[in-house]
N, C-alpha and C positions, 0 to 999 in steps of 0.2 A: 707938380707931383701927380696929378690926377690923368693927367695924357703921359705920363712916361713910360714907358715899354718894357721897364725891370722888372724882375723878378722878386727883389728884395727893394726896399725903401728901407734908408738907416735914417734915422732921424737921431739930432746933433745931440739930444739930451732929454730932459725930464720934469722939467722945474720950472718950465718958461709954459704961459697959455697958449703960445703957439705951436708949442712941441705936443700939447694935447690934443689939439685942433688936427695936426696930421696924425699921429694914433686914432682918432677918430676918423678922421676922412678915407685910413687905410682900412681898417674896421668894413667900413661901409662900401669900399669900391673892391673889397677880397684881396688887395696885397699884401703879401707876407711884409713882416715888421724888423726890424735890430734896433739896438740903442745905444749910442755912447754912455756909457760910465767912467767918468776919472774919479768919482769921488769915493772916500773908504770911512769904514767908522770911527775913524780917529779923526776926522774932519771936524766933524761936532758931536756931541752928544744926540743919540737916536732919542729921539719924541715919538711918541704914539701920535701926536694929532699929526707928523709931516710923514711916519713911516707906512700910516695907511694909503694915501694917495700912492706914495708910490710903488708899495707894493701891488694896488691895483694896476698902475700903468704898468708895468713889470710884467704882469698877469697875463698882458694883453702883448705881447712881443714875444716875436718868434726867436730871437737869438738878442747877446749882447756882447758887445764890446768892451772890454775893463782895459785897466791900463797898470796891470801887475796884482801881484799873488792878492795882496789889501783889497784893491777893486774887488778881485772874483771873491774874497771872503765876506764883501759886501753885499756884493750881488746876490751871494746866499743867501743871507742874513736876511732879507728881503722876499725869498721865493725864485729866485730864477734858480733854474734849472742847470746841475753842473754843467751837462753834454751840450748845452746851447751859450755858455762862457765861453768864448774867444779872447785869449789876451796875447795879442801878437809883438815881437821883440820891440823893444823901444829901440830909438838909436839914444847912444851914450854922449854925455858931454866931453869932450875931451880935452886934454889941456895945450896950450897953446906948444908945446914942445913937444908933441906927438909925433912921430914921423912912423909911415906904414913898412917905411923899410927895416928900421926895429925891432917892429912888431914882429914883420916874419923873420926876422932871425931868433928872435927870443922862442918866436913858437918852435924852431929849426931844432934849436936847442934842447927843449923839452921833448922833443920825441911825439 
């Protein structure tokens, strides 16, 4: 991480002492930050002694990554910044009966 030549360093998550360690390291060597968030507040109940830390590490990143509307209601809930929420499409599970040629006809249909 410390010799990489990016512009952004995403770091995998929030929770782990090593995920602090690079927020830190980035801090210190000026590269801009992102951070995966999967998790929403129906996860667990929010605590004041775990929502502190992470709203500080939040504090310190430039943009975030969620993983649906929950995530980025999370993210809020915590201090990140709308305009710096990124939640990009998931792919869907699909069922074993799926065929894409269906599909575009069902869309054909619909207009």
């Amino acid at each position: 991480m410390l010799r990489a030549k990016s512009d952004l360093i995403v770091l995998p998550g929030y929770h782990r002492p090593e995920y602090r360690a690079m927020l830190a390291a980035c801090i210190v060597i000026g590269k801009r930050r992102a951070v995966f968030c999967d998790s929403t507040a129906r996860d667990r109940p929010k605590k004041l002694l775990t929502s502190i830390p992470k709203r500080v590490f939040f504090k310190f990143c430039d943009g975030y990554f969620g993983f649906g509307e929950r995530s980025r209601e999370y993210l809020l809930s915590l201090g990140a910044k709308r305009d710096k929420i990124f939640v990009p499409r998931q792919a869907a599970a699909l069922p074993g009966s799926f065929s894409p040629e269906a599909r575009g006809a069902y869309r054909s249909a619909r207009g």
